[in-house]
N, C-alpha and C positions, 0 to 999 in steps of 0.2 A: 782661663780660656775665653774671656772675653765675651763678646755676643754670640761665641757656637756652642756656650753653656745655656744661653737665654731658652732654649727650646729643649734640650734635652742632658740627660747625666752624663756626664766623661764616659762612663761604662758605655756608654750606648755611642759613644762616637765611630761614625765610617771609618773603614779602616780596610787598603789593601784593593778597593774596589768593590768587595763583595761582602765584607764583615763589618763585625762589629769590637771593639776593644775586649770586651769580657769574654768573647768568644774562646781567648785566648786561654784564660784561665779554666774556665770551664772543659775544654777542650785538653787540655793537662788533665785534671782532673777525671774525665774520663779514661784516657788511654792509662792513665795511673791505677785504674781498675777501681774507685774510689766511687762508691756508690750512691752514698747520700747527701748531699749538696744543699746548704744554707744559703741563700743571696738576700744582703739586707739594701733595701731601694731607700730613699727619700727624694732628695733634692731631685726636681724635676723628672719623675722615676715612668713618665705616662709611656714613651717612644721603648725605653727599657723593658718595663713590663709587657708591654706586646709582644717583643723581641724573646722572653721569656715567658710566653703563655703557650708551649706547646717542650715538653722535656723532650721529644723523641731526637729531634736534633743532635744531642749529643747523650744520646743514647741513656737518658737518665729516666724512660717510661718506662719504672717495675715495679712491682708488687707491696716490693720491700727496698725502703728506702729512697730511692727517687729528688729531684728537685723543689726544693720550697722556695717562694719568695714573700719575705718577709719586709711590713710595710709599719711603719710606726698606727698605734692603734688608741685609739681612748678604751682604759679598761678601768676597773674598779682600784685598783692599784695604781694605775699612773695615766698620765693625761697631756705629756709634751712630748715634742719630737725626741730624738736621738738627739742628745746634745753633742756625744762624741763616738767612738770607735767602741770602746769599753761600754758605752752605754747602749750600745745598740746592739748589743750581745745581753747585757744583763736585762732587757726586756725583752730579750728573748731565750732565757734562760732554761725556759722548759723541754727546749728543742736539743739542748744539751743533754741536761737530766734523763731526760726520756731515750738518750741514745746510748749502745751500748758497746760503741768500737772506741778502744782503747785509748786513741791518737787524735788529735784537730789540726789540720793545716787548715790554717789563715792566710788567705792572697787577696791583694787586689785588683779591683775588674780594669784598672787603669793601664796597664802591662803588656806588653807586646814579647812573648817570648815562648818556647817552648822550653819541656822540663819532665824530667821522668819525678813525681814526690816519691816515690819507692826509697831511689837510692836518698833522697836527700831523708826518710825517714831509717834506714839503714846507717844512715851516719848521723842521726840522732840518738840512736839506742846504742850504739857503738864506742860514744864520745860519754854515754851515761850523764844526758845532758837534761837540766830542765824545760832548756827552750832553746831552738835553734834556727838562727836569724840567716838567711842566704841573701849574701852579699856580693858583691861585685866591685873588682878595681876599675873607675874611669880614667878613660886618657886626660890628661893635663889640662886640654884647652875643653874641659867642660865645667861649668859652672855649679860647685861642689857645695856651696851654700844652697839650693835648692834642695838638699837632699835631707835623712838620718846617716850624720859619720859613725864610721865604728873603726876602734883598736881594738888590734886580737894580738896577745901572748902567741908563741910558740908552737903551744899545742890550740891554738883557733879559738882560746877561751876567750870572750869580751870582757877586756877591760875597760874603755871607754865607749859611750854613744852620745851622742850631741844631736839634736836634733834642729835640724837649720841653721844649723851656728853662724856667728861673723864672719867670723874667719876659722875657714876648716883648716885641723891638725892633719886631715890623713885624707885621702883620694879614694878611701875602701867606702861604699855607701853601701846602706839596707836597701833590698829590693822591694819590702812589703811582704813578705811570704815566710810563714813561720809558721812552726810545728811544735806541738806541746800536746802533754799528759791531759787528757780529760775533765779529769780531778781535781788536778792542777787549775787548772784555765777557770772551771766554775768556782774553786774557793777562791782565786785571785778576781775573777770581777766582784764578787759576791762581797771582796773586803774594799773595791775601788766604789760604789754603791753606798754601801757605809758611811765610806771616808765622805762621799760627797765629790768624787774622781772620776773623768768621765773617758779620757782621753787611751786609749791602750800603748801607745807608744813612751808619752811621758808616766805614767802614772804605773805600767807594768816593768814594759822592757827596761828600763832606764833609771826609774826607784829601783826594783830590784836585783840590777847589776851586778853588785858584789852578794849579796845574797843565796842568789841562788844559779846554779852552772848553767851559764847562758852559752853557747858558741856559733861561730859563724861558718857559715859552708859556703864559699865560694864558688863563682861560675865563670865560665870565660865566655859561653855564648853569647850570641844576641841578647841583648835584655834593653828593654825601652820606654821609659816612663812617656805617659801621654799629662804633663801638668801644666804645656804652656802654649801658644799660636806657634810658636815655634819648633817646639816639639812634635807636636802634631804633623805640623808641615814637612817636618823633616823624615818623620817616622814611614809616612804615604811614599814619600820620594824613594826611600830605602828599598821600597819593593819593586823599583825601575832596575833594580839593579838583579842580573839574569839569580847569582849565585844565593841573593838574598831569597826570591819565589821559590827555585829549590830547594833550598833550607827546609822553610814554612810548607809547600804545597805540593811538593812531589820525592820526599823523604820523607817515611813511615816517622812515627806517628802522623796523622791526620790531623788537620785542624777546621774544626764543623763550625758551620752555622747555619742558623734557619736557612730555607731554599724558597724562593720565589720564583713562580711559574712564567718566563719571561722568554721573549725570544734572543735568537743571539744577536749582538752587535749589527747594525748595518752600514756599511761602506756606502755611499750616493756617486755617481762621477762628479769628479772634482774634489773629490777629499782625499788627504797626504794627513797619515799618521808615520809621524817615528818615535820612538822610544819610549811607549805609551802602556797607561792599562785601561782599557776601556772595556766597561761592565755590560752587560747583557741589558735588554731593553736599550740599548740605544741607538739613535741617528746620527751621524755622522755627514757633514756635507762641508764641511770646511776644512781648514790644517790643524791639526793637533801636535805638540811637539814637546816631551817631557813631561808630559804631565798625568792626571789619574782621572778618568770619567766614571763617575759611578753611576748606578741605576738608573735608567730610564731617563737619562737626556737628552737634549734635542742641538743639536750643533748646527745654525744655521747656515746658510751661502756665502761665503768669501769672509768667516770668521776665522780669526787666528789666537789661538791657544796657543797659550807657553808655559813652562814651568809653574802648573798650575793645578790644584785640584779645585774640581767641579763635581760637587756633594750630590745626592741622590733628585731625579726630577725638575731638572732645571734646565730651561726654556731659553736659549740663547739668540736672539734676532738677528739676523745678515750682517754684514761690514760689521760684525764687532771684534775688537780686538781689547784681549786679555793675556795679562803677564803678570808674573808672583805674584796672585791672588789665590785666594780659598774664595771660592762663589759659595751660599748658603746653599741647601738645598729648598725646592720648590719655588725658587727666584723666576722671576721674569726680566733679563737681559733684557732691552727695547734693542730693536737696530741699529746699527751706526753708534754702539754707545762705544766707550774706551775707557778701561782702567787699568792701572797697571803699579807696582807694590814697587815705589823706588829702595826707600835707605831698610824698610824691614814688607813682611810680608801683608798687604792688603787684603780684609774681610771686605767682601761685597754682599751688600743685604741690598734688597730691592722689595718693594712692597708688589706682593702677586696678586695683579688683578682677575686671575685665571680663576682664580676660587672668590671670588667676593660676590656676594647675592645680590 
């Protein structure tokens, strides 16, 4: 992700106008009726954990059960980061132990998708499966090396998983979302730990393939990894499109996130938006055209937006002109400035005099 990871974790990346990536997941998880919620932070975790200091959001403020977010800890036992995925469960292993519902879906916050885990744990206990990996056919021209392959038998059982391989056998990728036995899950880190294994993808799913009944559950909806500048870019753009925001945001289930107390959008004369999403908090006073405005913006006098997101709080001066770009958020545009993303998409960082003492 380049320099829009410099400041904060993929989880925490803008998304849509008004969200955030993990919203997504969280947000399944809730309408899933799924009551107790683990999120493990590290890398750059400060914009994330705010974002996750108040449960009621997605409805996870109760008595019993609720949201934790778990943060690598110096303890008498151990005293280094999260080396890997496996490892960041088995330091936090007592949150398992101590829990007493039968089932763990494992997702990650990177994801763009909605998902009832009901049915997909219904066709885990159905399939009499130990772990069940939900997967997705991509179209052709997507770039299949970036992903985990998987080959499934007849009846969905995996056969193969590869993980980022050279060159992929099969177009069927892992989503990231897996469901497994409790009991299961804690002896299998507890023996990755041991070994001295830290990874849950290599060192679980993929060791134990032939082992033990793994199967894959397919989806045909939406589903959208956020792992590259392009991806990202292209994910924001997706919700330009009418059928895609009804999907997400006016078809039951719901998808939450924090609320900030803002006013709505403002139109100036002189400003021409088409085909746009512009977030609450902002000003508007130039042409906006294909592109996404997030929070609290300031779009100055005879500036022209194109095919562009413009991330949260960012200050754009007069005569500026912007195309395939991602602006950072909390930038300072100067007037008259011009950038514009020829052969791929353009990150604009701008150092902001607006906060400097």
């Amino acid at each position: 992700m380049k320099e829009l990871s410099q400041k904060r974790a993929v989880g925490a990346m803008p998304i849509a106008g008004s969200y955030r990536s993990i919203d997504f997941s969280l947000s399944n998880m809730s309408n899933s009726n799924i009551k107790k919620v683990a999120v493990f932070t590290q890398y750059n975790a400060r914009s994330l954990n705010e974002h996750l200091s108040s449960s009621k959001w997605w409805d996870f403020g109760r008595k019993q059960g609720g949201l934790t977010v778990f943060t690598p800890a110096v303890t008498a036992e151990n005293s280094t980061w999260y080396r890997g995925t496996a490892d960041s469960m088995f330091q936090n292993i007592s949150f398992l132990k101590s829990s007493h519902e039968p089932y763990v879906i494992i997702a990650s916050g990177d994801c763009v998708y909605k998902m009832d885990y009901n049915r997909l744990l219904e066709y885990h206990i159905q399939k009499k499966a130990d772990i069940t990996i939900v997967c997705k056919d991509m179209p052709k021209d997507t770039v299949i090396e970036r992903f985990g392959t998987i080959k499934m038998n007849e009846e969905s059982r995996i056969e193969e998983f590869e993980e980022k391989p050279i060159v992929a056998k099969s177009n069927t990728i892992s989503c990231g979302i897996y469901v497994i036995r409790r009991r299961l899950l804690i002896e299998m880190i507890e023996r990755c730990a041991e070994e001295d294994r830290y990874d849950f993808v290599k060192d679980v799913l993929i060791r134990y393939k032939d082992q033990k009944r793994i199967f894959g559950y397919k989806i045909k909806e939406y589903w959208k990894n956020i792992a590259s500048i392009e991806d990202y870019f292209q994910t924001n753009m997706d919700f330009l499109d009418p059928a895609i925001r009804e999907y997400f945001f006016k078809t039951y289930p719901d998808i939450y996130s924090k609320v900030d107390d803002l006013p709505p959008a403002k139109y100036n004369i002189g400003s021409n938006v088409k085909n746009s999403l512009i977030s609450s908090g902002c000003i508007i006073n130039g042409e906006v055209e294909n592109s996404v405005i997030f929070k609290k913006s300031f779009i100055g006098n005879n500036c022209v937006i194109k095919n562009s997101i413009i991330l949260n709080d960012v200050y754009i001066g007069d005569n500026t002109y912007i195309e395939n770009c991602i602006v950072e958020s909390r930038d300072t545009i100067k007037a008259n400035s011009y950038h514009k993303g020829e052969d791929k998409i353009k990150i604009v960082v701008e150092k902001n005099d607006r906060y400097m003492i």
